[in-house]
C-alpha positions, -999 to 999 in steps of 0.1 A, spaced: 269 -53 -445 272 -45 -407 252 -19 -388 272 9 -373 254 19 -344 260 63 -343 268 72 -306 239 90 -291 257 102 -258 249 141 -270 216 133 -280 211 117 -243 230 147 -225 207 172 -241 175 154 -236 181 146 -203 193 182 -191 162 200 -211 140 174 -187 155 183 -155 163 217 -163 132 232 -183 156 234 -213 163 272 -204 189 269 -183 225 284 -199 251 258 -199 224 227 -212 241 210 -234 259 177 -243 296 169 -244 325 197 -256 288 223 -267 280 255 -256 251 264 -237 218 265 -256 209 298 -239 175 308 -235 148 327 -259 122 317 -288 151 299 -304 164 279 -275 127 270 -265 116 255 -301 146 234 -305 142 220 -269 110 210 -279 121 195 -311 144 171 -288 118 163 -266 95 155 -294 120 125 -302 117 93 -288 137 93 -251 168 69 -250 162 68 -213 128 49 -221 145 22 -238 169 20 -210 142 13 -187 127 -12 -207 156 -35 -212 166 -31 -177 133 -54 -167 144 -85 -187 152 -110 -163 183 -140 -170 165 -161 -142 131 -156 -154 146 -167 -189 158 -199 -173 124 -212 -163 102 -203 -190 127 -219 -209 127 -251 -193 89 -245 -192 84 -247 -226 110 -270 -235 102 -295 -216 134 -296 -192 109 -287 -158 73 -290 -155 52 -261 -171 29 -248 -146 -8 -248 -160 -40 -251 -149 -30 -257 -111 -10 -285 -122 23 -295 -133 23 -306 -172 55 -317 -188 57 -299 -228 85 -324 -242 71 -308 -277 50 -283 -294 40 -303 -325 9 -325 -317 -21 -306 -310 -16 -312 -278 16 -304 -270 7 -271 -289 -27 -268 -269 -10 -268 -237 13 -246 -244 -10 -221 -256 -30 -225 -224 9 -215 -204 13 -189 -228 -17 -173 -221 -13 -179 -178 20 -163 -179 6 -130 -192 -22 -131 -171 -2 -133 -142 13 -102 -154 -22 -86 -149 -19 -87 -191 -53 -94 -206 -51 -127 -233 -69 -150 -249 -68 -176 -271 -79 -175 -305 -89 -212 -318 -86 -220 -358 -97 -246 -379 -68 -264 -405 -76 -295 -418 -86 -321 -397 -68 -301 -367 -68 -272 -349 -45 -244 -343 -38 -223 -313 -27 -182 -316 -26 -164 -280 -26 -131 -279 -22 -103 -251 -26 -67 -255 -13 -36 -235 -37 -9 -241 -15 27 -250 -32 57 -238 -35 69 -270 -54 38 -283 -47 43 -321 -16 32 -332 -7 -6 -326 20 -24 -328 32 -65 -325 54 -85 -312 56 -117 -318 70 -155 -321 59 -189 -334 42 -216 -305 47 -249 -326 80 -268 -331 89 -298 -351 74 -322 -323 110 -315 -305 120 -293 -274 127 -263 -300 148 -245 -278 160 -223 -305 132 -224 -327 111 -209 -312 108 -213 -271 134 -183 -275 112 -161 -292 83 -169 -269 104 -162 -241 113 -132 -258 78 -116 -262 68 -131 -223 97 -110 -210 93 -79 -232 56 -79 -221 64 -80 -186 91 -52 -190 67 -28 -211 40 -32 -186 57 -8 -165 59 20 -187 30 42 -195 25 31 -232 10 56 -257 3 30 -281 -16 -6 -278 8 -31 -284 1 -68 -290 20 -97 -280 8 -128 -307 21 -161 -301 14 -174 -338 7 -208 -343 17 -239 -369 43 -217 -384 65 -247 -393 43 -262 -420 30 -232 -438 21 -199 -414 -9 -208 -412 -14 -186 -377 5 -159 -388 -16 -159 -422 -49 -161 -401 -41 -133 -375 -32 -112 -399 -64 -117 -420 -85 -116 -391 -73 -96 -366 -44 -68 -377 -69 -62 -414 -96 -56 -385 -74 -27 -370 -67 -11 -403 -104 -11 -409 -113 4 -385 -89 25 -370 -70 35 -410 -39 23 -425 -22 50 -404 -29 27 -370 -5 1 -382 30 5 -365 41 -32 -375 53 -61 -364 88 -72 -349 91 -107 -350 114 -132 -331 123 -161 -344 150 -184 -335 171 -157 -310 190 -179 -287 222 -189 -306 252 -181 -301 288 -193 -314 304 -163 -305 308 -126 -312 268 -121 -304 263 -119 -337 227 -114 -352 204 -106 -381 178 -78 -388 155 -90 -414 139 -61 -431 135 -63 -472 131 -24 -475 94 -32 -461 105 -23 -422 89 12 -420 103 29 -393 110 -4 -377 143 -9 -389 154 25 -378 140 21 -343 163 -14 -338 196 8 -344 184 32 -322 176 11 -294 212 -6 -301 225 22 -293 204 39 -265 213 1 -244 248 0 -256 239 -34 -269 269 -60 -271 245 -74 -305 268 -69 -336 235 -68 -358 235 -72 -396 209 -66 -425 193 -91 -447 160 -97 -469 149 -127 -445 114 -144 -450 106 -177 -440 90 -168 -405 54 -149 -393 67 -117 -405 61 -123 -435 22 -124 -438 26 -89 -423 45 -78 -453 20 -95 -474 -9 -75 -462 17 -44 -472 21 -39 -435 53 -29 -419 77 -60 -402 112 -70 -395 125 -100 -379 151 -107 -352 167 -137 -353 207 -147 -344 240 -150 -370 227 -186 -380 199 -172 -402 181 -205 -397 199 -235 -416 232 -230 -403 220 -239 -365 236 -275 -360 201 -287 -347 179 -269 -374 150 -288 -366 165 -314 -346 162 -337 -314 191 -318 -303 172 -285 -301 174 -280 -261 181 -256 -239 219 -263 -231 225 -252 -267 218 -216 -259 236 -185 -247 215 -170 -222 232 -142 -218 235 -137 -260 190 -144 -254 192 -115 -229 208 -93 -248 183 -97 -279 153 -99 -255 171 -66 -244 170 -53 -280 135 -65 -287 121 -48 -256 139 -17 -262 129 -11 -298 87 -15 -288 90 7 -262 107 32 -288 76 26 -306 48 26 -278 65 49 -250 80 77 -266 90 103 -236 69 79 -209 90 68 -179 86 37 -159 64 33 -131 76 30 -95 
């Protein structure tokens, strides 16, 4: 059934006014309230609102997530302009062969870098063949508590504008948006690898890297993982899908409040979806959710296609659940922060 997305002007009125005020000031309070007045009473609840995380964090976030800078690492990883990489122009026309998927690992893990985002590549054996995952991590001053965000890197050895250059477009830009704000907790942006014929990355990371965490940092470190996968399509009425089998944690409530803190256009729904990354996450018992748009997969006429390029996508619709994306993880990993200037 659809999301309603609760108004959270009050909320926003109160928080902002306790800020700038000292949340004593008479008169401090949202739309058609009284004053909060002053006193042992007025002082605990004002720290009771500043304890929650701040709207005008996620505001700040989404704000960052560029439609031209969409455009090209679109094209980039589709295949429609050359990819920078290297020093060198490389065409990646598809990210099936082990080569196509190398390469784009290697732009995957330049692009953050020229963030100033640490990454690296993390090589796997499958087979007779090799898989590529690329990670980069934003450490959170905290340094306990981490948190994903993530896509698939392969396709069916087609563009895959859809499924998935969105969603790695999707965690480039939220990277580069969330490296602005002072981030209390580490988060990870994970590129995982051969998704489409088993998730086997996603199944690897998880074992190897995210069990890691929980070892040694406790169970407790674990925020989860949001997951984009196929985000791009649109056939009107921005409609999309939250993915959340009751095994979302906290996740699923942070989405609805970042719809709302961005006055998102996204009319988002609720499903059990599987099928994707997120899935070895819940797995493990660890929290996750996916993002994907109204198609939920099959019904996209180029499921898996030739026809997967970027002139079947709504850019604007991708902005808008970048938007969402980057607004729920900083939620998550900048609660009362602000961005840098």
């Amino acid at each position: 059934m659809p999301v309603r997305r609760e108004a959270l002007n009050v909320f926003g009125a109160l928080l902002v006014c306790a800020l700038l005020l000292g949340a004593l000031l008479t008169g401090c309070g949202g739309p058609g309230e009284e004053g909060s007045g002053t006193g042992p009473d007025a002082v605990a609840r004002s720290a009771e609102r500043i304890a929650e995380p701040s709207p005008g964090v996620a505001q700040a976030a989404a704000a960052g997530v560029d439609e031209a800078s969409i455009r090209e690492r679109l094209d980039h990883l589709t295949g429609a302009s050359p990819a920078p990489l290297a020093g060198e122009e490389v065409m990646i026309s598809e990210r099936g062969s082990e080569s196509g998927r190398r390469a784009t690992a290697g732009y995957m893990k330049e692009s953050f870098e020229a963030m100033g985002i640490p990454a690296r590549i993390l090589e796997f054996d499958l087979d007779d063949g090799r898989g590529f995952n690329v990670e980069a991590t934003l450490e959170g001053a905290e340094g306990g508590r981490h948190l994903w965000v993530s896509a698939h890197l392969d396709s069916v050895y087609n563009a895959g504008a859809s499924d998935d250059a969105s969603g790695l477009v999707s965690i480039l830009e939220t990277a580069n948006a969330l490296r602005r704000l002072d981030l209390e907790h580490t988060v990870h942006f994970v590129a995982y690898d051969l998704e489409e014929i088993g998730l086997y990355g996603s199944s690897r990371y998880v074992r190897d890297v995210v069990s890691n965490v929980r070892e040694r940092e406790g169970e407790g470190a674990i925020i989860g993982d949001i997951n984009s996968d196929m985000v791009g399509y649109d056939e009107g009425g921005f409609e999309a899908v939250m993915g959340s089998c009751n095994k979302a944690g906290n996740l699923d409530e942070a989405v609805l409040s970042a719809l709302e803190a961005i006055d998102s256009p996204i009319n988002l729904t609720d499903d059990c979806l599987a099928r994707s990354d997120h899935q070895n996450f819940w797995d493990a018992g660890y929290p996750a959710i996916i993002l994907t748009d109204g198609t939920k997969y099959d019904d996209y006429p180029w499921y898996h296609r030739s026809g997967d390029t970027v002139d079947k996508l709504n850019i604007t619709y991708l902005r808008s659940m970048i938007q969402l994306t980057t607004a729920t993880a900083a939620l998550l990993a900048a609660p009362e922060t602000k961005a840098d200037s």
